[in-house]
C-alpha positions as CSV (number, residue, x, y, z in Angstrom):
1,X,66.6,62.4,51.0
2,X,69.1,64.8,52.7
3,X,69.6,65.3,56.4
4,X,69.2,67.9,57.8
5,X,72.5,68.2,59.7
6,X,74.3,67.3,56.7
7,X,73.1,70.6,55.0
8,X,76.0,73.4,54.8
9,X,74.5,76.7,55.6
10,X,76.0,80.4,54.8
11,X,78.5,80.1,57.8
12,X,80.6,76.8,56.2
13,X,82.0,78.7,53.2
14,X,84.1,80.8,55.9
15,X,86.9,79.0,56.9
16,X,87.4,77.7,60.7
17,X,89.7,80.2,62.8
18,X,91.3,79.1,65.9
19,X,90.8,80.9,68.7
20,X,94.2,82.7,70.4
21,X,95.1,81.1,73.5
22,X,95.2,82.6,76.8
23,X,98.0,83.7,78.5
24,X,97.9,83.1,82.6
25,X,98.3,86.5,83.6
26,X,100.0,85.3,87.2
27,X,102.9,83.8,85.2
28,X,103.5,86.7,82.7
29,X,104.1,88.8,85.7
30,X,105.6,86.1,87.5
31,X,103.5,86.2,90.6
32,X,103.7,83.3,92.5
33,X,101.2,84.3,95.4
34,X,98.1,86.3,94.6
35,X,97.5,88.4,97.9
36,X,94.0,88.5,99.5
37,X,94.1,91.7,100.7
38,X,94.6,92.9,96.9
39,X,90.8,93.4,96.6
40,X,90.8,94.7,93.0
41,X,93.3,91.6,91.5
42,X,90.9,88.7,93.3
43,X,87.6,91.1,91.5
44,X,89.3,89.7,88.1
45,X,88.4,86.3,88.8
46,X,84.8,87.1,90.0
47,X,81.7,87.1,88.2
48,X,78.7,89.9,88.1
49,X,77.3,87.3,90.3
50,X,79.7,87.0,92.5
51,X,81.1,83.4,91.1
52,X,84.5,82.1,90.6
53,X,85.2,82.6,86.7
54,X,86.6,79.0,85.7
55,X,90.1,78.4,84.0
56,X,88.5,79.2,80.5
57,X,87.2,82.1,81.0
58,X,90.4,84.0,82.8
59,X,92.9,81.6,81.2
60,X,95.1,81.2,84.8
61,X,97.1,77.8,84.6
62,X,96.0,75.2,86.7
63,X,98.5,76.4,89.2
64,X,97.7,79.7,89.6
65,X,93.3,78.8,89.7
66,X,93.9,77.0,92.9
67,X,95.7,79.9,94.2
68,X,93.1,82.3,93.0
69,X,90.2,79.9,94.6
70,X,92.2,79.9,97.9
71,X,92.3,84.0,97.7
72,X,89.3,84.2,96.9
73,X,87.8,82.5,99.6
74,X,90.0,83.8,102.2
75,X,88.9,87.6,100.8
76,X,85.3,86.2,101.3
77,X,86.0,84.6,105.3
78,X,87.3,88.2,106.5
79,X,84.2,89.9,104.6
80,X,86.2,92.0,102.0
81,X,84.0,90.6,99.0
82,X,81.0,89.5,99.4
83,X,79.5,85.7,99.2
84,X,77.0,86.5,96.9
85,X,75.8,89.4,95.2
86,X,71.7,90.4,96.2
C-alpha cells in the first residue's frame, strides 16, 4: 500500500535550487541611521496595509530592522505615515 506523501509528483524530477540571499540594503550603502523624516526610504519597509515587512521579506540585518521599527514608528508618532491604511 503506498502513502500518499511518499508519492513523487511532476515537481521532484526538477532539482531543488536555493534561493539567493538577501543583501541588507542599510549596510551595502553603509547607513548606519535610517532618518524618519526620509518618508520614501521608511515606505520600503511598509506593507500595502500599512505593516512592518519582517526581516525575510526586506532582508535588513537584525541591526538595521530595529532601526527601521524605531523609524518607522517615530514617522508614525509625528503623523507622516499613517497607522493604518482604511
Amino acid at each position: 500500500m503506498l502513502d500518499k506523501r511518499n508519492k513523487k509528483g511532476p515537481k521532484s524530477d526538477k532539482p531543488f535550487r536555493k534561493p539567493r540571499k538577501k543583501v541588507c540594503t542599510l549596510c551595502v550603502e553603509k547607513q548606519d541611521e535610517l532618518d524618519y523624516k526620509d518618508v520614501e526610504k521608511v515606505k520600503k519597509f511598509i506593507s500595502d496595509k500599512g505593516k512592518i515587512l519582517p526581516r525575510r521579506v526586506t532582508g535588513t540585518c537584525a541591526k538595521h530592522q530595529r532601526k527601521v521599527v524605531e523609524a518607522i514608528s517615530r514617522t508614525r508618532h509625528i503623523a507622516l505615515i499613517p497607522y493604518s491604511v482604511q
